[in-house]
Chimera marker file (.cmm) of the C-alpha trace (Angstrom):
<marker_set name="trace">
<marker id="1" x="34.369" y="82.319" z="108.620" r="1" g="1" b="0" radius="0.5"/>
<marker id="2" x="36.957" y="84.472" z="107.235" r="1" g="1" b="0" radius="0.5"/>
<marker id="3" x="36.087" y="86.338" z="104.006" r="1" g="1" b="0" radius="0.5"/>
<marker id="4" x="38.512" y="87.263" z="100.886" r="1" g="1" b="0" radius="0.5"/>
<marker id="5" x="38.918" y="88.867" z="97.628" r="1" g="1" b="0" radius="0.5"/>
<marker id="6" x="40.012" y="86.822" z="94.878" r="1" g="1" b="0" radius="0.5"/>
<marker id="7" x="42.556" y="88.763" z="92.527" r="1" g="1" b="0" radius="0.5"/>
<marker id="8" x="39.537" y="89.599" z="90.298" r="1" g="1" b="0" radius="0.5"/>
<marker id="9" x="37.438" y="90.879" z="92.877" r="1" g="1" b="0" radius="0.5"/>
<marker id="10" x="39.615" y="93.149" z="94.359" r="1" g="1" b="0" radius="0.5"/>
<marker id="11" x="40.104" y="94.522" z="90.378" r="1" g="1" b="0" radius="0.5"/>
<marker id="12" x="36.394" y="95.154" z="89.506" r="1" g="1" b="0" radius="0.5"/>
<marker id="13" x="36.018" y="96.349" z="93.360" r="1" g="1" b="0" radius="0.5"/>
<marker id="14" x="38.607" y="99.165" z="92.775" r="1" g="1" b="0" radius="0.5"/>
<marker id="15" x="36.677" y="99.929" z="89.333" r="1" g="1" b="0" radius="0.5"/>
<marker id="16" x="33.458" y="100.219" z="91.264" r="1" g="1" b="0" radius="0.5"/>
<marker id="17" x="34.843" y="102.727" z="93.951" r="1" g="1" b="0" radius="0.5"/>
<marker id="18" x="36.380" y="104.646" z="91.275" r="1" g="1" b="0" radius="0.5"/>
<marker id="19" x="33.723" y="105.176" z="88.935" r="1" g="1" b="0" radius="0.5"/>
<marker id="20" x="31.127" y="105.925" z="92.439" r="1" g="1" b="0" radius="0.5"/>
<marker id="21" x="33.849" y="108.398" z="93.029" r="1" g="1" b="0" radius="0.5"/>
<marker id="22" x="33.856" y="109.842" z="89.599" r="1" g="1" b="0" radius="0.5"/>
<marker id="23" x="31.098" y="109.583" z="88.531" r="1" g="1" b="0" radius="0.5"/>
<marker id="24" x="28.745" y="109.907" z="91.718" r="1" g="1" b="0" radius="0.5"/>
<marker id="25" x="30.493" y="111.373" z="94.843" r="1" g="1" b="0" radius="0.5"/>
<marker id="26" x="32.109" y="110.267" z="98.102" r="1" g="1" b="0" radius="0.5"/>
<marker id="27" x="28.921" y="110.038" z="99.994" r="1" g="1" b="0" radius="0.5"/>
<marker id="28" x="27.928" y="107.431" z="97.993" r="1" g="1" b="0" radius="0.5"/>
<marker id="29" x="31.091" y="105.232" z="97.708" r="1" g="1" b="0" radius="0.5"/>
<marker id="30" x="30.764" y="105.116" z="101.947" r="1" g="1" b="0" radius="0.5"/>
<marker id="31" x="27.487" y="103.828" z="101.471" r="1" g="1" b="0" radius="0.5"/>
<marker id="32" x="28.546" y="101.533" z="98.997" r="1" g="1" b="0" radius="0.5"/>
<marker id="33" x="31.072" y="100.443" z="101.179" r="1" g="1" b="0" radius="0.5"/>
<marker id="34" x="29.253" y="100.576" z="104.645" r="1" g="1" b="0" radius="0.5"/>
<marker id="35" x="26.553" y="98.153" z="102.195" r="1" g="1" b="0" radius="0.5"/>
<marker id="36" x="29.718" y="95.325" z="101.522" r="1" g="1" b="0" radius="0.5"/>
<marker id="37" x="30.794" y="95.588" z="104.641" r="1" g="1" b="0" radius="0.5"/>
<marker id="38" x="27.239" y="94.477" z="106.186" r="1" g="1" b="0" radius="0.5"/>
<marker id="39" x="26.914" y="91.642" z="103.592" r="1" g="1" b="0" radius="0.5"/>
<marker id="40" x="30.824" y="90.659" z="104.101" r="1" g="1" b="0" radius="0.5"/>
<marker id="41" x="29.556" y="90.267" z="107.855" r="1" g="1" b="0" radius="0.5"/>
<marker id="42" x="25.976" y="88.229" z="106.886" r="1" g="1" b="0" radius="0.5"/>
<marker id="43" x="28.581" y="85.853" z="104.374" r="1" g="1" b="0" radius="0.5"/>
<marker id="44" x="31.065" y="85.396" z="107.315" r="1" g="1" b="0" radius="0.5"/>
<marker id="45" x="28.649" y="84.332" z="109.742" r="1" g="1" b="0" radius="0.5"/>
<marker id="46" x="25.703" y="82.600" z="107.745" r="1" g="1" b="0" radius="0.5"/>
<marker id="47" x="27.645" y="81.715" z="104.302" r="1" g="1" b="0" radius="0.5"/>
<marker id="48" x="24.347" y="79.588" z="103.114" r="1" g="1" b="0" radius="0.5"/>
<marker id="49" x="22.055" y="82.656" z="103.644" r="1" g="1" b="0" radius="0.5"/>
<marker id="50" x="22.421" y="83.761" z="100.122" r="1" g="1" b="0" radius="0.5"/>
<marker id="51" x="20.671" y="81.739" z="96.612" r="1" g="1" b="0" radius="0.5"/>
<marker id="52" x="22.920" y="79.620" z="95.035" r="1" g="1" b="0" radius="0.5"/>
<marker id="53" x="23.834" y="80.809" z="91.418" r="1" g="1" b="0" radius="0.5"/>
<marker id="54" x="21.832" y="78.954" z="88.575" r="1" g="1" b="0" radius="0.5"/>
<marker id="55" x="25.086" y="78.794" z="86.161" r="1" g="1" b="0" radius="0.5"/>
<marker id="56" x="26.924" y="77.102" z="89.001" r="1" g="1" b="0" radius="0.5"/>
<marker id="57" x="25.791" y="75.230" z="92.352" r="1" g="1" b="0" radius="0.5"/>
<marker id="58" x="29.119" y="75.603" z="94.436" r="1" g="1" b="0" radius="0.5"/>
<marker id="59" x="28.628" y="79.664" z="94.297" r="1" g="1" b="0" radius="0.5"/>
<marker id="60" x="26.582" y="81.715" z="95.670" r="1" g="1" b="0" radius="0.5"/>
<marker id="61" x="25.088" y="85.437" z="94.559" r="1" g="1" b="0" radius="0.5"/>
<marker id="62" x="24.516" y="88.357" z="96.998" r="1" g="1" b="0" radius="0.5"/>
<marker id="63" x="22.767" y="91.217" z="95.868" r="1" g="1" b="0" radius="0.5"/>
<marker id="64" x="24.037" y="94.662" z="97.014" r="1" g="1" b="0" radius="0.5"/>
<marker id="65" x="22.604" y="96.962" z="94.756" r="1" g="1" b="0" radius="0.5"/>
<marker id="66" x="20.373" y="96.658" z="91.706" r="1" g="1" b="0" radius="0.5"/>
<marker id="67" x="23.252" y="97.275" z="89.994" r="1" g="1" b="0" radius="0.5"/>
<marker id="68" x="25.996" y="95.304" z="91.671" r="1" g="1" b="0" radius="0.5"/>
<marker id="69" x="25.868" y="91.079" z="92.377" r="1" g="1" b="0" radius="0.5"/>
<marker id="70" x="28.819" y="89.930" z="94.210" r="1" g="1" b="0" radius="0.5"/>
<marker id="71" x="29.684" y="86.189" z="93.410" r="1" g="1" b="0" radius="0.5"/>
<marker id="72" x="31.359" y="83.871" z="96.439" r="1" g="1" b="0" radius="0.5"/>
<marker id="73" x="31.797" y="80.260" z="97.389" r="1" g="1" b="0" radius="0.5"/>
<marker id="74" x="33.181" y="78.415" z="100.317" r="1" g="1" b="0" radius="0.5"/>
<marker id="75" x="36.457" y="76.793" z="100.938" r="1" g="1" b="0" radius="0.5"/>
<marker id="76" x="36.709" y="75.076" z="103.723" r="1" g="1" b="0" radius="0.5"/>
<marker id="77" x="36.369" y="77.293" z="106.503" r="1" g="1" b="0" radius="0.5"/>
<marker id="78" x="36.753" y="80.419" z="103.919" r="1" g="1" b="0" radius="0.5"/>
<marker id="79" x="34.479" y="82.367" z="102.058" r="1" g="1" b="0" radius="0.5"/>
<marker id="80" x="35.998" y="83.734" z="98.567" r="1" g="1" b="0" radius="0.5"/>
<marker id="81" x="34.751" y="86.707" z="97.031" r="1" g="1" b="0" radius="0.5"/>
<marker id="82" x="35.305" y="85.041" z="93.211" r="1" g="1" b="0" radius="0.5"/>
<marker id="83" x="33.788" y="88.341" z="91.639" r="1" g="1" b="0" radius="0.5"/>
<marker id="84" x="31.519" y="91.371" z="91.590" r="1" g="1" b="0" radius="0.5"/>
<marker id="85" x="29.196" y="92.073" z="88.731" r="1" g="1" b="0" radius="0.5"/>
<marker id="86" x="27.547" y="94.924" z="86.943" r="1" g="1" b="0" radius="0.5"/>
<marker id="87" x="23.692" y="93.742" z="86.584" r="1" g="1" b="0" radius="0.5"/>
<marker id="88" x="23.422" y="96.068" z="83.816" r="1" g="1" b="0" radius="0.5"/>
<marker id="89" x="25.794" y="93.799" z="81.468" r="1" g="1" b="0" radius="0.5"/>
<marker id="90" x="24.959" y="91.412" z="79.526" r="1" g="1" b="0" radius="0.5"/>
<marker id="91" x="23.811" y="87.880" z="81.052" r="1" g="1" b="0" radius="0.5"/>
<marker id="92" x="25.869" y="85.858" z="79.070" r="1" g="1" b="0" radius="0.5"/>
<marker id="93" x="29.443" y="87.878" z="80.083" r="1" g="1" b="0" radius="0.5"/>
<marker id="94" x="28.510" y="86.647" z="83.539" r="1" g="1" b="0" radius="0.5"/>
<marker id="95" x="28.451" y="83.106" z="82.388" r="1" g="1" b="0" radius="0.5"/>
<marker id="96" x="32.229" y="83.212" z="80.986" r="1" g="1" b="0" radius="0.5"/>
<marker id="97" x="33.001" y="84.516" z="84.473" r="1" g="1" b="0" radius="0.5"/>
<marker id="98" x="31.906" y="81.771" z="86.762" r="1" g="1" b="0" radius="0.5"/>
<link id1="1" id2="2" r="1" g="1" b="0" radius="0.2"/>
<link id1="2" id2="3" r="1" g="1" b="0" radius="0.2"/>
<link id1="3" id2="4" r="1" g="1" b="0" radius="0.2"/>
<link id1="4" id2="5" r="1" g="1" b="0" radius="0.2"/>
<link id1="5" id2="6" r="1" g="1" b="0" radius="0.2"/>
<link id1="6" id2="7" r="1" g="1" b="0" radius="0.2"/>
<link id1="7" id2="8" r="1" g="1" b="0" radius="0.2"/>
<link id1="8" id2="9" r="1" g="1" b="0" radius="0.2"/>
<link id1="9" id2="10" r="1" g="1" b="0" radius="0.2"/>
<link id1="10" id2="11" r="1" g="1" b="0" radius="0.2"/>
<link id1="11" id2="12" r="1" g="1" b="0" radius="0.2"/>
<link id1="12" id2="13" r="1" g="1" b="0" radius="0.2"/>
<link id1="13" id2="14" r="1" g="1" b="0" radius="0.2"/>
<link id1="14" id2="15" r="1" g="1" b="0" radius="0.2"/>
<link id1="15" id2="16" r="1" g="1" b="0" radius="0.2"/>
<link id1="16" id2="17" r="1" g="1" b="0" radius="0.2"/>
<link id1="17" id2="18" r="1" g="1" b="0" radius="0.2"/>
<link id1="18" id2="19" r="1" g="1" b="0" radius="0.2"/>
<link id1="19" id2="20" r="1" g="1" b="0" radius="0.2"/>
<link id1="20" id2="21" r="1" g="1" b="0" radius="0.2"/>
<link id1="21" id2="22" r="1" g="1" b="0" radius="0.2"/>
<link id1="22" id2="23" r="1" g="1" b="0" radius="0.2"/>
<link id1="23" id2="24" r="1" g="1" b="0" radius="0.2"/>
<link id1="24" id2="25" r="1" g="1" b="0" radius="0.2"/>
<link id1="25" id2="26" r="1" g="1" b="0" radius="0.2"/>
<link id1="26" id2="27" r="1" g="1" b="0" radius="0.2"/>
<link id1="27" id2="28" r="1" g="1" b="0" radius="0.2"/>
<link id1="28" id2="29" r="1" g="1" b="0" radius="0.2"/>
<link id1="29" id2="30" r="1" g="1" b="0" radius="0.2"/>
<link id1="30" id2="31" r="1" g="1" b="0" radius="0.2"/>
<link id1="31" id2="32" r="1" g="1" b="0" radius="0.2"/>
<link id1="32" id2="33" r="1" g="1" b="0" radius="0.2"/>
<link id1="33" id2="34" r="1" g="1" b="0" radius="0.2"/>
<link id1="34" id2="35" r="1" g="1" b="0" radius="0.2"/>
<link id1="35" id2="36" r="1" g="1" b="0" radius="0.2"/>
<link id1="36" id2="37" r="1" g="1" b="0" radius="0.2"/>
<link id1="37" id2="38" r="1" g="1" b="0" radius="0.2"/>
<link id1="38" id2="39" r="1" g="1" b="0" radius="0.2"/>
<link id1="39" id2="40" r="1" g="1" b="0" radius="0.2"/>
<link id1="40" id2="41" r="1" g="1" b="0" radius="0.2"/>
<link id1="41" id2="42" r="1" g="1" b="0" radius="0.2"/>
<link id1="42" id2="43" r="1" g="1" b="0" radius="0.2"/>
<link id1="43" id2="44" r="1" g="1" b="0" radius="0.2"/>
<link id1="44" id2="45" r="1" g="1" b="0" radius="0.2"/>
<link id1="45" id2="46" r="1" g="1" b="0" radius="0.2"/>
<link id1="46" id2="47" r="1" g="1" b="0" radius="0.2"/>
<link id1="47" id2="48" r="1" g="1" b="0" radius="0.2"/>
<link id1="48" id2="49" r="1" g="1" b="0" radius="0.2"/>
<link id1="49" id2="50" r="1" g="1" b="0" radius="0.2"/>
<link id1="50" id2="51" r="1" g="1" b="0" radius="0.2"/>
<link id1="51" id2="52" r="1" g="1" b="0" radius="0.2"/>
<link id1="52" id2="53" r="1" g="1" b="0" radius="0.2"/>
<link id1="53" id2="54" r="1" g="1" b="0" radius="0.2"/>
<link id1="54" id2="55" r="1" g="1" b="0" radius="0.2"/>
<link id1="55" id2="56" r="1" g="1" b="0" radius="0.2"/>
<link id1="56" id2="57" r="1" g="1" b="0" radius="0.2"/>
<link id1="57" id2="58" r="1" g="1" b="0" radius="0.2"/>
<link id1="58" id2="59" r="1" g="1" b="0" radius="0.2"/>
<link id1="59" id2="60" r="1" g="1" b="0" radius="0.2"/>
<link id1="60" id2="61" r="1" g="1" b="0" radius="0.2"/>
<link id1="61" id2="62" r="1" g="1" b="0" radius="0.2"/>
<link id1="62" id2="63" r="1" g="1" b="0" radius="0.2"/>
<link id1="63" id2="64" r="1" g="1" b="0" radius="0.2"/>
<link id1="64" id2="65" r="1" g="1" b="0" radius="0.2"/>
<link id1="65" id2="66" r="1" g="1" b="0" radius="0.2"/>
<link id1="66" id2="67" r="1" g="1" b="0" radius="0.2"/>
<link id1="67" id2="68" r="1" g="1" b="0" radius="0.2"/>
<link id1="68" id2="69" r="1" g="1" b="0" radius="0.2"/>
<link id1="69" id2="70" r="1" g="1" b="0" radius="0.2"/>
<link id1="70" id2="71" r="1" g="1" b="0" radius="0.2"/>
<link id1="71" id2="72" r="1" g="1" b="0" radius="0.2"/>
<link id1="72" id2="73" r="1" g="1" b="0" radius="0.2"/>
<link id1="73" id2="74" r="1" g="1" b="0" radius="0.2"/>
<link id1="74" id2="75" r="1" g="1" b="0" radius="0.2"/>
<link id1="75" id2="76" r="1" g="1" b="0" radius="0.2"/>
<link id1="76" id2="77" r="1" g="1" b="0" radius="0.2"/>
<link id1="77" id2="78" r="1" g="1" b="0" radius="0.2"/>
<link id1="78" id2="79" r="1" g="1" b="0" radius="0.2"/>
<link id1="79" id2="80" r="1" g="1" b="0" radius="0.2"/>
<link id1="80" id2="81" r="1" g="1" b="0" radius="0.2"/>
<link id1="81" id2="82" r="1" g="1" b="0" radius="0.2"/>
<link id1="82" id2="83" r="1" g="1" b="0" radius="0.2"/>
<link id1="83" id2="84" r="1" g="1" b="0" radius="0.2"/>
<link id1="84" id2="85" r="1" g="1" b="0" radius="0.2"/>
<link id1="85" id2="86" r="1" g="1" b="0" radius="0.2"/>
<link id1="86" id2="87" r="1" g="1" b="0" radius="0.2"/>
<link id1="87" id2="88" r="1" g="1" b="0" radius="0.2"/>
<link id1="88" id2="89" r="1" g="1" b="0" radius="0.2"/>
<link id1="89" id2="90" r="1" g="1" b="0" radius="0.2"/>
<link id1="90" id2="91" r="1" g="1" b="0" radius="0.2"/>
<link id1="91" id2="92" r="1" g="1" b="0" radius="0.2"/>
<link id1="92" id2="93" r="1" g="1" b="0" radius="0.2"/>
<link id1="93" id2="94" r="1" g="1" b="0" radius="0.2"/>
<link id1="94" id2="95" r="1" g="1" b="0" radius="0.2"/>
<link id1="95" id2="96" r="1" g="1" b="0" radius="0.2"/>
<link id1="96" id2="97" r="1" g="1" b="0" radius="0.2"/>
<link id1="97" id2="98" r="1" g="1" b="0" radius="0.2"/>
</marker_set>
């Protein structure tokens, strides 16, 4: 299946790669990165492999980091990336965004 960003994803993904880069360094944004990648592949190929999100049955919630959840459901024969969110937040922000 082909994978994609919605609009918001590909904001709070450019937020994430420039606070790793700020904040952290560039060795660490490649892993980041090399880490989506990997679980852009799993999503593409086995789009059920991930738990379904409890707030809503029609996405799904991958777990990159402990920090970062990525957010995704299937369209047809496409996966969208709806969203990527900081597990450090408060619960009830992710709510509004699904």
């Amino acid at each position: 299946m082909k994978v994609y960003l919605s609009k918001q994803a590909e904001f709070k993904l450019d937020l994430i790669l420039i606070y790793l880069l700020e904040e952290w360094n560039l060795k660490v944004k490649d892993d980041f990165i090399a880490l989506l990648r990997e679980k852009i592949i799993q999503i593409s190929t086995l789009p059920n492999s991930c738990p379904k999100s409890k707030v809503n049955k029609e996405i799904f919630k991958c777990v990159l980091t402990k920090q970062i959840t990525l957010y995704y459901r299937i369209n047809n024969n496409d996966v969208e990336i709806i969203t990527f969110f900081d597990n450090r937040q408060n619960p009830k922000r992710k709510t509004k965004l699904l």
